[in-house]
C-alpha positions as CSV (number, residue, x, y, z in Angstrom):
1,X,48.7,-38.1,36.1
2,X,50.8,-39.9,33.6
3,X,52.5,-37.3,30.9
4,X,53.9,-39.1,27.6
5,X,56.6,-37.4,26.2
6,X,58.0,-37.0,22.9
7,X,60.7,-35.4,20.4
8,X,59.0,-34.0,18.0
9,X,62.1,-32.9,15.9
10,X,60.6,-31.2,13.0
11,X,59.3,-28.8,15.0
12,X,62.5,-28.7,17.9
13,X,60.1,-29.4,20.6
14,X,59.5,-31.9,22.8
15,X,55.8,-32.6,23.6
16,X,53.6,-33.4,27.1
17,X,50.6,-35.3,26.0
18,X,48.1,-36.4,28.7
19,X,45.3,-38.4,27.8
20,X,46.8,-38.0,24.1
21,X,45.8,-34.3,24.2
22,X,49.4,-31.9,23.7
23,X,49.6,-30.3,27.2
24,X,53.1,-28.8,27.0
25,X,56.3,-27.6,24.8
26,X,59.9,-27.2,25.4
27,X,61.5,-25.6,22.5
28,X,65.0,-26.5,21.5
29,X,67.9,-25.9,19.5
30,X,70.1,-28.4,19.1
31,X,74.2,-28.7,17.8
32,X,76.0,-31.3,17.3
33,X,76.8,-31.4,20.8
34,X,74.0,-29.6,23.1
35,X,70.4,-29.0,23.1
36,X,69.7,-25.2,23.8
37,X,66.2,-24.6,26.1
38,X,64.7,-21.7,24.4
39,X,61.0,-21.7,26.0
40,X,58.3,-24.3,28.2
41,X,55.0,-23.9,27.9
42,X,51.6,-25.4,29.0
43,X,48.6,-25.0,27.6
44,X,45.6,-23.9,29.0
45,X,44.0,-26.1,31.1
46,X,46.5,-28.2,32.2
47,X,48.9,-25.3,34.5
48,X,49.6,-26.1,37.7
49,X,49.6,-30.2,37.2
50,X,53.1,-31.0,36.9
51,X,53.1,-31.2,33.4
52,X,56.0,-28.9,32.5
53,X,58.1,-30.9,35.4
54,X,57.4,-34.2,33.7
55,X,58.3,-32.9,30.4
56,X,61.7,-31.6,31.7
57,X,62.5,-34.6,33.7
58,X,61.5,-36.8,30.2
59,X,63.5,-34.2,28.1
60,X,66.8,-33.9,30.1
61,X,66.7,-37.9,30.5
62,X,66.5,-37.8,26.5
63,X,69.6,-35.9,26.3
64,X,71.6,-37.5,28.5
65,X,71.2,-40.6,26.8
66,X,72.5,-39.2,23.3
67,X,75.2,-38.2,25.6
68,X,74.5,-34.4,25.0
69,X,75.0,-31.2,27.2
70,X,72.0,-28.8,28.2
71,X,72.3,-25.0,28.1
72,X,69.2,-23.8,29.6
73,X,67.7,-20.3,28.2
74,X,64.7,-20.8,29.6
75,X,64.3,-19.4,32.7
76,X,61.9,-22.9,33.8
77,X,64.7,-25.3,32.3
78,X,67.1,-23.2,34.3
79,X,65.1,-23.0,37.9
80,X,64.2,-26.9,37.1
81,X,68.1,-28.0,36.8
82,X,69.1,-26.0,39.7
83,X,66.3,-27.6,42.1
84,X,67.4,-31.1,40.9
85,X,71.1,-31.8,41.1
86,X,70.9,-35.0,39.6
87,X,70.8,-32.9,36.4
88,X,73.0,-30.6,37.0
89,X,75.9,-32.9,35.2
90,X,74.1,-31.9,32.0
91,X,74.8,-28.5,32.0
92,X,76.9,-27.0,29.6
93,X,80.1,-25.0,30.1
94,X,82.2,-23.3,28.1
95,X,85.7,-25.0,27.9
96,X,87.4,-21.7,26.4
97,X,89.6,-20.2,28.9
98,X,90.8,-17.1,29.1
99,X,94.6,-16.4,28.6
100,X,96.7,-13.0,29.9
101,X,96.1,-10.7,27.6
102,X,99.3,-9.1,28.8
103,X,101.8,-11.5,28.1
């Protein structure tokens, strides 16, 4: 099954289309330079497919290649990054350190 993804930035989503018909979201918010995950969902009729996999796979690819960081909120972004290590690059970390608060 073939998934066609898209950004649909008006609505910080990207889509899963199969067959044309929307078949999954994955909401975002994005900064200047990360994309949070807020929430994946598929629709009815189309769970258990691969759908949402595709979608992350097309999504995290999309990032990468505006050269952006991932911090995944969503608890399927999050289980999907740590199963793949090939993504795990894209994850975001803080670069604040803490100092001694003593000295």
């Amino acid at each position: 099954m073939q998934v066609t993804v898209t950004d649909a930035a008006e609505q910080h989503r990207y889509e899963g289309r199969v067959d044309g018909a929307l078949a999954a979201i994955a909401e975002y918010i994005r900064t200047p330079e990360l994309v949070v995950f807020t929430h994946t969902e598929v629709l009815a009729g189309h769970e258990g497919r691969g759908v949402a996999s595709q979608l992350v796979r097309h999504a995290l690819d999309d990032v990468r290649a505006q050269h952006l960081k991932v911090l995944p909120l969503c608890p399927f972004v999050a289980g999907w990054m740590a199963r793949h290590p090939d993504s795990q690059d894209l994850e975001y970390r803080s670069r604040t350190t803490l100092t001694d608060a003593t000295a």
